[in-house]
Each structure stands twice: as structure tokens, then as C-alpha cells.
C-alpha positions in Angstrom: 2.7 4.1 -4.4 1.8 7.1 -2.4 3.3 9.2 0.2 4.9 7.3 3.3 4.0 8.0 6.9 4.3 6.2 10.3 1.5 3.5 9.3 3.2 2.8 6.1 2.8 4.1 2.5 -0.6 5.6 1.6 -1.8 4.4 -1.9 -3.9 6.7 -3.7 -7.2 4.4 -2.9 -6.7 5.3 0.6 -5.4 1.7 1.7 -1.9 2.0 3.4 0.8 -1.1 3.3 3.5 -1.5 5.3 6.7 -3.9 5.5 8.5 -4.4 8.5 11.1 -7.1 10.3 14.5 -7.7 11.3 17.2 -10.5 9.9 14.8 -13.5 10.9 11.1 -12.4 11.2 9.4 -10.1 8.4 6.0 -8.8 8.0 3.8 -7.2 4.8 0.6 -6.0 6.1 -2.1 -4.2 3.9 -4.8 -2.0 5.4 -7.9 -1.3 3.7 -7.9 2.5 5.4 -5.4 4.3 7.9 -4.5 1.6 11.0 -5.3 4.2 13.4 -8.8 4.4 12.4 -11.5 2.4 14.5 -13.0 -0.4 11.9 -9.6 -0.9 9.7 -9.2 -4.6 8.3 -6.0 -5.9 7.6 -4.0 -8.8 6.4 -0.6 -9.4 7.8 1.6 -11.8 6.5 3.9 -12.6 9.0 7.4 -15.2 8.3 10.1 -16.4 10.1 13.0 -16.4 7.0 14.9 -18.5 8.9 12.6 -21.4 8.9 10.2 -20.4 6.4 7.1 -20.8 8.9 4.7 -18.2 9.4 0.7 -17.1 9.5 -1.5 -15.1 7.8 -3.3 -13.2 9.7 -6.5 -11.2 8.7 -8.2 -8.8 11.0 -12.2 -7.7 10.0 -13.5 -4.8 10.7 -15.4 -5.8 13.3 -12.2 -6.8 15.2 -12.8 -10.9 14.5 -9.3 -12.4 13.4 -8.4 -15.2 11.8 -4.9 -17.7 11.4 -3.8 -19.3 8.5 -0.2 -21.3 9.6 2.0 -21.4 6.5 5.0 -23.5 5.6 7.7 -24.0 2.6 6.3 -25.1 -0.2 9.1 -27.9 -0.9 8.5 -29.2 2.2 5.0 -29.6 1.4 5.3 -31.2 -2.0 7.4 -33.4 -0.5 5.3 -34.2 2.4 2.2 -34.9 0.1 4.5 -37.2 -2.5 6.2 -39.0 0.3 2.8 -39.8 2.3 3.0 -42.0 5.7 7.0 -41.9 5.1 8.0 -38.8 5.1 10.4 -37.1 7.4 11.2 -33.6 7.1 14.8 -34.5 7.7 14.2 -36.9 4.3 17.0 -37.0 1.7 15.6 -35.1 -0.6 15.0 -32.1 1.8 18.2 -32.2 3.2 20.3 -32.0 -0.2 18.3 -29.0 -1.0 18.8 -27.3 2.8 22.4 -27.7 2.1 22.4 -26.4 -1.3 20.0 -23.6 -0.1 23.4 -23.0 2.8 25.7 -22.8 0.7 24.8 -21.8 -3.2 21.7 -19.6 -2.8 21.7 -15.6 -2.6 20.5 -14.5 1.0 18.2 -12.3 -1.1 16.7 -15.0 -2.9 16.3 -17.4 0.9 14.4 -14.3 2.0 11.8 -13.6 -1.0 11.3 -17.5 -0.9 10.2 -17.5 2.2 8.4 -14.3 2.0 6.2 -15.8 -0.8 6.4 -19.6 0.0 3.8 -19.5 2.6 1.3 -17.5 0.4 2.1 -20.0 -2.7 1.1 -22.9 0.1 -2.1 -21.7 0.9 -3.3 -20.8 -2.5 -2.3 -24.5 -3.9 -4.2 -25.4 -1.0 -7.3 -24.0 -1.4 -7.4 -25.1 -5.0 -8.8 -28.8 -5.8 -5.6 -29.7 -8.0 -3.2 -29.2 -5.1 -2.1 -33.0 -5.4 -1.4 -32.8 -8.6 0.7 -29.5 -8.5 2.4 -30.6 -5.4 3.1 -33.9 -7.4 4.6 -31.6 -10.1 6.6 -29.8 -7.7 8.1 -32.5 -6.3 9.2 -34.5 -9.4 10.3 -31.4 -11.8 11.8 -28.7 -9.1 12.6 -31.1 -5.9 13.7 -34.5 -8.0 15.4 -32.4 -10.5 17.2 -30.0 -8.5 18.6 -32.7 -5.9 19.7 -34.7 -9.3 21.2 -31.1 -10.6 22.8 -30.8 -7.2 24.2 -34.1 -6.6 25.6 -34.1 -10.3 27.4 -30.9 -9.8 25.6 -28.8 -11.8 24.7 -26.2 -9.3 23.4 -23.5 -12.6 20.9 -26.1 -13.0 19.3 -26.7 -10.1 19.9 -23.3 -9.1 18.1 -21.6 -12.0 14.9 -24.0 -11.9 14.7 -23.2 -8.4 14.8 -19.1 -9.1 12.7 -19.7 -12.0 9.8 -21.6 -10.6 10.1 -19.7 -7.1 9.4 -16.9 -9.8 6.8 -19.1 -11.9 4.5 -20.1 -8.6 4.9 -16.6 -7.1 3.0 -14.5 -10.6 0.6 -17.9 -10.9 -0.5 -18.3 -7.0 0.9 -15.1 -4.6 -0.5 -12.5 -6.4 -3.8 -13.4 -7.5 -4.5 -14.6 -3.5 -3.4 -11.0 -2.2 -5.7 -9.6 -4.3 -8.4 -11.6 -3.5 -7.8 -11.1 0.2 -7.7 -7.2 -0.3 -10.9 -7.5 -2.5 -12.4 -9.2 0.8 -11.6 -6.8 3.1 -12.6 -4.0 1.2 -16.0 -5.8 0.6 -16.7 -6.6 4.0 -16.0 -2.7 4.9 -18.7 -1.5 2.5 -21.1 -3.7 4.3 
């Protein structure tokens, strides 16, 4: 990483990145060039770590935007597995809220729900989402809420750092990278 200024840290390509927030609201934002100049694109990923909602926003060069809303990935596995009868107050989602409360590291609630939404929006752009949502549910949600309600916190505590891990080197990265790739194509045009 380059040298930091007030539009964030200059990388030695010339695109600038840029983290900012407060306690419940955090934003990473990539620039393709300086933000001051006329004709910068940008993606913005913008979350609320409280709720784990948020958008991805992209801004073109020539000043177009677009909105992608995000959510927690849990919640969506569950949501697809579950169908017609889901509730996002379901059993399942509130064993893992109140594990979340009171067993997991502030540190890791924030980086899960500063990847979560990116992890969503890959898996759903890909045709296999069923079927990795499906896997979510039954090896990270179904295990961890047995883990849980067994007692054995470790357990269900390490699958979810592990896979939160797993999905973020497998989906987040790839898709930022793609979406940088974009904007710097559509600048050369």
C-alpha cells in the first residue's frame, strides 16, 4: 500500500482505497484514480455491523450508479432451505443471534458483516447458489445450532470462524477484483 492522504491510501497503480465508519455503519470504497478527479469510478461497500444489511454501490465514470442491497449470508441460506416457511425470527436464526451475543469476538461480528454481504452477492450471481446455500445451511447453520445447544461452544464457534474464513478467500475476493477490473475497463474506454 502506498502513501495515505485525505482520499485514502494511494496504491502504486494510481487507484486510492479508503475505509471509513463509526461503531454501527462501515464503508471500504476503491477508486480507480484520485476521488477528486472528474471521471473517477468507484465501488463502495457500505454495511450496517449491527444488522449486517448494507449495498454495494458502484459509481461509472460517467456518473451512472448502481445498488446492489446485501444481507447475512446465514440468513440467506436459511431463507433459501426453509422456502415459504421461513421467518427470520426462525429457531435456527435465533440460537445463532444469541450465540453471536454472547460467545463471539466483536471483532469477528464486525469482519462478518463486513464480508457477509459481498459473500451474498457472489453466491448469487453464480448458478450453484442453491446448492451452496443448501451446504451452508446443513454443515455451518444445522451444525453450529447442534454445537450450540449441546454446549460445545469451541465447536460451533470454530466452524463458524473457519468457514466465515473459507467463503471470504472462495467468494469476497475474487468479486472485488472483478469489480475493480470493471471499473478500470470501462475508464480505458
Amino acid at each position: 500500500m502506498g502513501e495515505k492522504d485525505k482520499y485514502g491510501y494511494k496504491h502504486d497503480d494510481g487507484h486510492y482505497s479508503k475505509m471509513t465508519g463509526n461503531e454501527s455503519n462501515s464503508s471500504y470504497s476503491i477508486y480507480d484514480k484520485n476521488p477528486s478527479e472528474k471521471g473517477h469510478s468507484a465501488i463502495h461497500i457500505n454495511i450496517n455491523t449491527d444488522t449486517g444489511k448494507g449495498q454495494i454501490v458502484e459509481h461509472g465514470p460517467d456518473g451512472k450508479t448502481s445498488k446492489t442491497d446485501t444481507s447475512c449470508y446465514l440468513t440467506t441460506a436459511c431463507m433459501r432451505h426453509l422456502k415459504e416457511n421461513f421467518d427470520d425470527n426462525c429457531y435456527e436464526l435465533k440460537v445463532l443471534r444469541w450465540f453471536r451475543d454472547k460467545y463471539v469476538s466483536e471483532e469477528d461480528i464486525k469482519h462478518y458483516y463486513s464480508v457477509a454481504p459481498v459473500i451474498v452477492e457472489t453466491i448469487n450471481k453464480t448458478e450453484q447458489a442453491d446448492t451452496i446455500y443448501n451446504y451452508i445451511y446443513e454443515t455451518i447453520v444445522l451444525y453450529s445450532v447442534k454445537q450450540i445447544l449441546q454446549g460445545n461452544y469451541n465447536n460451533a464457534y470454530n466452524r463458524y470462524k473457519n468457514t466465515v474464513l473459507l467463503l471470504e478467500e472462495k467468494f469476497t475476493k475474487p468479486f472485488l477484483q472483478q469489480q475493480f477490473l470493471n471499473i478500470l475497463k470501462k475508464v480505458k474506454k
